[in-house]
C-alpha positions in Angstrom: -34.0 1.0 -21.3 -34.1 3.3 -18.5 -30.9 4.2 -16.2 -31.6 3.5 -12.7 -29.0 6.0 -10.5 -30.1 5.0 -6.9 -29.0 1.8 -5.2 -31.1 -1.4 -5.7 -31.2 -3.6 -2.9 -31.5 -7.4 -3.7 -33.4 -9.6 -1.3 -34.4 -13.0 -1.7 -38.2 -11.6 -2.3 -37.2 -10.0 -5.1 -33.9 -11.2 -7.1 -35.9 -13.4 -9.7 -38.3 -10.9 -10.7 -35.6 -7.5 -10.8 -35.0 -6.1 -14.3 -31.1 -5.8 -14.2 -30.6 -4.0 -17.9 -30.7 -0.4 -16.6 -29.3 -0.7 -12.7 -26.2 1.1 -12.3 -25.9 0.2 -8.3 -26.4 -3.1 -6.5 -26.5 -3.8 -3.0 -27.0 -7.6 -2.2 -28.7 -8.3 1.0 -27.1 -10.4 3.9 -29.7 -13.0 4.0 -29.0 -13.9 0.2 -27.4 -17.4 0.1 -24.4 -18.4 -1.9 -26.9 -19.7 -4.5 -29.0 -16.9 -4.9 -26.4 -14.2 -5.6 -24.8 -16.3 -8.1 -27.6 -17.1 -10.3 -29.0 -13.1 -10.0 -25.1 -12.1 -10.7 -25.4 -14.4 -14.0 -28.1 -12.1 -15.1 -27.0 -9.2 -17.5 -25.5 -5.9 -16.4 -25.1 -3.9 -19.0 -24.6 -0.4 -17.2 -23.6 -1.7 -13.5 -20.7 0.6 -12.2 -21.0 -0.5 -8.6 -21.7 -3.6 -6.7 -21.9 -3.4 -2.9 -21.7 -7.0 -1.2 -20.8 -6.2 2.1 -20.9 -9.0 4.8 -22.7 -11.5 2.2 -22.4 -15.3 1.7 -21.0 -14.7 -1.6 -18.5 -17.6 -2.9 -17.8 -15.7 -6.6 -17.6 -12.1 -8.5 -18.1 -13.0 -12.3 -17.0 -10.7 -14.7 -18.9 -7.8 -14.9 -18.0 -5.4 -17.6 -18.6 -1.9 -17.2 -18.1 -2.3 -13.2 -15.7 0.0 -11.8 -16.1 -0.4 -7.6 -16.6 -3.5 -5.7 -16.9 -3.1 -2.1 -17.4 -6.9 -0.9 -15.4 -6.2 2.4 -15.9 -8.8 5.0 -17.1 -11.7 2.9 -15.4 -14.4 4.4 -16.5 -16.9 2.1 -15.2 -15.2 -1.2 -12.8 -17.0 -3.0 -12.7 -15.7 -6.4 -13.1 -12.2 -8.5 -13.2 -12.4 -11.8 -11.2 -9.9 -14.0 -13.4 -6.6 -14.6 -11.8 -4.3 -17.3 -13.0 -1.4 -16.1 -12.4 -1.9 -12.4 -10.8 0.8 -10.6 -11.7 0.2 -7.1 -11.5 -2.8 -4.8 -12.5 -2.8 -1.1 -12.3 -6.7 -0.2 -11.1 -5.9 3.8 -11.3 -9.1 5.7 -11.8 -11.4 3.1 -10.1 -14.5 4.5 -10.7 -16.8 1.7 -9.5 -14.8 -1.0 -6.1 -16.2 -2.2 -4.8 -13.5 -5.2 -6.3 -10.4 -6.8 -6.6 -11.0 -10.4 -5.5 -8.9 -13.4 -7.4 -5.8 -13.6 -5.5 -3.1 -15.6 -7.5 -0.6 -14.2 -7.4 -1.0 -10.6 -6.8 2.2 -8.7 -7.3 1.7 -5.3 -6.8 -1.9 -3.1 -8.1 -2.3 0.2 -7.1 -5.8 1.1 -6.3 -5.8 4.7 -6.9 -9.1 7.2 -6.8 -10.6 3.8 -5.1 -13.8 5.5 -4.5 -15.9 2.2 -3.5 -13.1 -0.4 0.5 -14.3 -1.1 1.4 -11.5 -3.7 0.4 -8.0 -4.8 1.8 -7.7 -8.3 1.4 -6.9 -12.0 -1.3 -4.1 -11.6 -0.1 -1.8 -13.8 -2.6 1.1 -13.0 -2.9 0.6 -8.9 -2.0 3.7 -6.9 -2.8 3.4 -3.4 -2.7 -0.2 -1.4 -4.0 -1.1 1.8 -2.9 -4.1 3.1 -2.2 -4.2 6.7 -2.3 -7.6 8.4 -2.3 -9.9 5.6 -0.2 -12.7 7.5 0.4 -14.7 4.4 1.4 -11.4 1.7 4.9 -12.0 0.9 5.6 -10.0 -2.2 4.8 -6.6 -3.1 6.2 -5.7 -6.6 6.0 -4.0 -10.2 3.6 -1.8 -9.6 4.8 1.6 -11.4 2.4 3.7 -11.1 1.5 2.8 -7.0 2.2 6.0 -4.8 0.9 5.2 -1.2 1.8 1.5 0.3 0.4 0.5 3.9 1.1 -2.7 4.9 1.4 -2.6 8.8 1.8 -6.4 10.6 2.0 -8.3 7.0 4.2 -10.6 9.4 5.4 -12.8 5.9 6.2 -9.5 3.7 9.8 -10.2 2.8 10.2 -8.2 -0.9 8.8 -5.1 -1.7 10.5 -3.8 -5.2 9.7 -2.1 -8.9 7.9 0.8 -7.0 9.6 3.6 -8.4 6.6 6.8 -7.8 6.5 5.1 -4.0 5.8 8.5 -1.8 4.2 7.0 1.3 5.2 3.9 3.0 3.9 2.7 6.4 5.5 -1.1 7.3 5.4 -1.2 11.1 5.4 -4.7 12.2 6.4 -6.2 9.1 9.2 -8.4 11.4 10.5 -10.5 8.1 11.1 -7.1 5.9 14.9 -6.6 6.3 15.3 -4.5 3.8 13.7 -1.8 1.8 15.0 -0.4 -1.5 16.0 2.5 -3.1 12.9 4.7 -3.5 13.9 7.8 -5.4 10.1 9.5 -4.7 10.1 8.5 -1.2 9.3 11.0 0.9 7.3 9.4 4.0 8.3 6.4 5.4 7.5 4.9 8.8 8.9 1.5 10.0 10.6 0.0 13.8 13.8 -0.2 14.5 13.5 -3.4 15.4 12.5 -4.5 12.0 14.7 -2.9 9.4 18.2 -2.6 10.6 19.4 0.1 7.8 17.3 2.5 5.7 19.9 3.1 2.3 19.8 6.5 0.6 22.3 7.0 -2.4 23.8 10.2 -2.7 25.6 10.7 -5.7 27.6 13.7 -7.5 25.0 13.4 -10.4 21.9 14.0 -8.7 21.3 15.0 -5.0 18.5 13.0 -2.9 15.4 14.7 -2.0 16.1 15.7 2.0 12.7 14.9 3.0 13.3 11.9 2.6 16.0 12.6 5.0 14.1 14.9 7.5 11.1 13.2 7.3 12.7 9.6 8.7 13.7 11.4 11.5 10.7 13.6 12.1 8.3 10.9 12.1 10.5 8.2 13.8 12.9 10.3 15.9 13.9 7.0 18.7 13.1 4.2 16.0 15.8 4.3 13.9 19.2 3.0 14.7 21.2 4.1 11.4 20.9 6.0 8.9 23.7 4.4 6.4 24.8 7.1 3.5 26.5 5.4 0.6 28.3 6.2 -2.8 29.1 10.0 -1.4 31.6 10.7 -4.0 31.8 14.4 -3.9 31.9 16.3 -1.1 29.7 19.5 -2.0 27.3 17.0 -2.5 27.1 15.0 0.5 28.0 18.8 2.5 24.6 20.7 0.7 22.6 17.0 2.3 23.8 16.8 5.6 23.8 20.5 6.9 20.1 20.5 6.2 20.1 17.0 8.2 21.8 17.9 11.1 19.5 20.3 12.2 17.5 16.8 13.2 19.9 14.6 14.5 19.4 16.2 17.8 16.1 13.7 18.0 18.2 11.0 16.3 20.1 8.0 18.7 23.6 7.8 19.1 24.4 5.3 16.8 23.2 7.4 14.3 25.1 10.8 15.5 28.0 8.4 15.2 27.6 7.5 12.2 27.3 10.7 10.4 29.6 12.3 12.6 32.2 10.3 11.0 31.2 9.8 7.4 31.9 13.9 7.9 35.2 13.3 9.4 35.8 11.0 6.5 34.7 14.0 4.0 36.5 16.7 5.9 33.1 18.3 6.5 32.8 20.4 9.9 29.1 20.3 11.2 27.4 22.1 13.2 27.7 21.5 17.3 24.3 19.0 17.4 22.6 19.9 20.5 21.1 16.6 22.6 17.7 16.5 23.5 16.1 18.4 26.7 19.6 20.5 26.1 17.7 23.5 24.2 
């Protein structure tokens, strides 16, 4: 059998005559129907690692076993993918008919944005980066362990995002139903509106001290957007002291309600800070 490395481009000319044993890249022509990519994809594919589908009338992804990238981005018509062991990317952008993404313990990457019938992103125990920004219908986001990067701008439905415990970067502007986001110990990016999430929670307890990028970062990226920063179980005050005098340096871009705030959480504490100086004051 001999290993074909350079894309293959199926046409409705050639799909019935194509030897598929050695082809290790597909790309399926637009004027394919629905019925001719289904009965060429129930041909065998013994060494296929990528199948590009772009802006096709394709209905169905059968399982394909050694695939490990799927780019079937604007497919409007797709409504199913099959489970692929070996998958570990998945570009399916504006695919308006797709309703879930199915098992695939592989799985990497997920680009599923304008993805207007996805409900839930869950259960992908591999899955590292997700982008997901205006899926109108995506309510849950969960148990994802090993998922690091999460953008899921105007997902106007989102309403739980939890179990993402190696969370680093998280973009959710315009997620209006998200009123709340967890406790994300590896957080150290995050960008929302004020408007949406009324509180962002940090813990800072005796036992461990919170990363401060975490803190700096909220207020470097979103210096008028936030409207409190609420600090909770600060039970010793060396603690909470070695946190805040590396915050403070940034509250001078922060709003008043947050100045408030910490100034008297401080008070509380008997910590002094430093005079903050307002903006345009330097």
């Amino acid at each position: 059998m001999e290993i074909i490395t350079k894309p293959r481009t199926i046409h409705p000319k050639n799909y019935l005559s194509i030897d598929t044993l050695g082809l290790t890249i597909i790309k399926i022509h637009k004027t394919m129907t629905s019925e001719m990519i289904e009965l060429f994809l129930s041909k065998p594919f013994p060494v296929l690692k990528r199948l590009i589908c772009t802006n096709t009338n394709i209905i169905s992804i059968p399982s394909l076993p050694s695939l490990t990238q799927i780019f079937c981005d604007m497919c409007p018509d797709l409504i199913n993918i099959s489970m692929m062991p070996m998958l570990d990317y998945l570009n399916c952008y504006g695919c308006t008919s797709l309703t879930n993404i199915p098992p695939l313990p592989c799985l990497k990457t997920l680009i599923c944005s304008m993805c207007t019938s996805i409900t839930s992103i869950t259960m992908l125990p591999n899955l590292e980066r997700i982008f997901c920004e205006e899926c109108q219908n995506l309510v849950d986001i969960s148990i994802l362990p090993c998922l690091t990067e999460l953008v899921c701008c105007s997902c106007t439905s989102l309403t739980n995002i939890s179990d993402l415990q190696n969370l680093t970067y998280l973009s959710c502007r315009g997620c209006t139903m998200l009123k709340d986001i967890p406790i994300l110990p590896c957080l150290d990016f995050i960008q929302y509106s004020s408007d949406i999430v009324n509180e962002y929670t940090i813990p800072l307890k005796c036992q461990h001290q919170v990363d401060t990028n975490i803190l700096t970062k909220v207020l470097l990226y979103n210096p008028y957007n936030i409207n409190s920063i609420f600090v909770k179980d600060c039970v010793s005050s060396e603690t909470i002291d070695s946190n805040l005098s590396i915050l403070s340096e940034y509250l001078e871009y922060a709003d008043n309600a947050t100045r408030i705030r910490l100034e008297q959480l401080c008070y509380d504490k008997g910590i002094i800070l430093p005079t903050l100086v307002k903006p345009g004051k330097r």
